[in-house]
N, C-alpha and C positions, 0 to 999 in steps of 0.2 A: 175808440169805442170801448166802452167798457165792460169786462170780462162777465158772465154769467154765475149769480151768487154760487158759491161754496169750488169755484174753479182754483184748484191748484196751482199756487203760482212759484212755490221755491223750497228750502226748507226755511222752516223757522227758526229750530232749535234743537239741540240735542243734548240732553245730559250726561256724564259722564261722573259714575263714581268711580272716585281713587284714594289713594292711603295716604297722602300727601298733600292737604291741599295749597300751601303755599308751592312745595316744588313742582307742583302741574300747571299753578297759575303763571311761575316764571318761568316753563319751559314754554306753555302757548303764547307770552307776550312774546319771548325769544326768537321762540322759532317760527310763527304764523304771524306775530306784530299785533295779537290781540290786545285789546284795553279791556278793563275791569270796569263797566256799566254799571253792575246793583249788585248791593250785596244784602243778605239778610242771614241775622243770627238765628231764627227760631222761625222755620228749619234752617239752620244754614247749609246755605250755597252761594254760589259767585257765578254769576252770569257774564261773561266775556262777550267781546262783538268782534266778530269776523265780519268782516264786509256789511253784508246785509242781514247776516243771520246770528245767534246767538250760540252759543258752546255754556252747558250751564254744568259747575262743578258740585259734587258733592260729597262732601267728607265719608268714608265708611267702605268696607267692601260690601257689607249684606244687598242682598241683591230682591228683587220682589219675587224670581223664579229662580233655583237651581239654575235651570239652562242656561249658557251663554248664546245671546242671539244677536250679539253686533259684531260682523266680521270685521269693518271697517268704515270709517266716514271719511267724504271728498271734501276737500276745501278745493275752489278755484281759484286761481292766481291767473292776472293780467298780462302777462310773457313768461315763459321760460326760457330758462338760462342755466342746463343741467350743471354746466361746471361751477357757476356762482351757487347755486343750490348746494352743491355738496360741499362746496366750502363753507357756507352757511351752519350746514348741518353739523360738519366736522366739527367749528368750533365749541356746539354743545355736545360733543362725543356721540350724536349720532351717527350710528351707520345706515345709513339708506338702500334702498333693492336697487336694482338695476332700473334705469328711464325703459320705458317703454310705451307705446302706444296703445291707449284703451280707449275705449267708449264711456260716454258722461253724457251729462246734461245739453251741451253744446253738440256732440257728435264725437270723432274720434281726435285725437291729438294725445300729445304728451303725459306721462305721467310717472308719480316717482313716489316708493313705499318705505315709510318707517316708521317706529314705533313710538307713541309717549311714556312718557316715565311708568307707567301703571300695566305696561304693553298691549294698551288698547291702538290698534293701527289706524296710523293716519295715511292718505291719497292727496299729495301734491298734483291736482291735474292742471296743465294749461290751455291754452285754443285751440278747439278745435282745428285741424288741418285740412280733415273730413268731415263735411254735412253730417247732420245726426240723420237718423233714419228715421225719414214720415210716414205716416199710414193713415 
């Protein structure tokens, strides 16, 4: 059955500027296994593909508000495997938070915090263990 127009179905995309943009684009092929989809000079940016959804880079720190208002974005990953995970991590001299169990898209399961090069924080979550909550 198909969904009712303008229903919400994922993220699509999220941009992120940072100071760097080749070292952002090879720590996310790095560390997430993103590819490099489109690129355009004018404006430039680099639009990467995480699974289904996009990560789109942009040169500069200017921002459109003072505020910062992105505390952090989830990627989903298909198993966890905290110990391979930090070794993963390790090898790009990340340090990761502690695994812990949070809430997501899925419901509750795994999940593990660190930061990209620019210290915008990234969410490694994996599957659910626990049903999300319906209402």
């Amino acid at each position: 059955m198909k969904p009712p127009p303008n229903t919400v179905l994922g993220l699509d995309h999220l941009v992120l500027r940072v100071r760097d943009l080749e070292t952002s684009i090879d720590f996310y092929r790095r560390v997430l296994g993103a590819r490099i989809e489109r690129q355009l000079q004018t404006p430039r940016i680099v639009q990467l593909r995480i699974g289904d959804s996009l990560l789109d880079l942009v040169p500069g720190r200017k921002r459109r508000s003072p505020d910062i208002n992105l505390d952090h974005f989830a990627v989903r990953v298909a198993s966890f495997d905290p110990a391979a995970l930090r070794r993963r991590l390790a090898r790009y001299g990340v340090t990761p938070a502690d695994v812990a169990e949070r809430y997501g898209a899925e419901g509750y399961g795994p999940s593990i915090y660190f930061k990209d090069p620019d210290g915008n924080m990234v969410e490694m979550k994996g599957p659910a263990v626990r049903p999300r909550i319906r209402r």
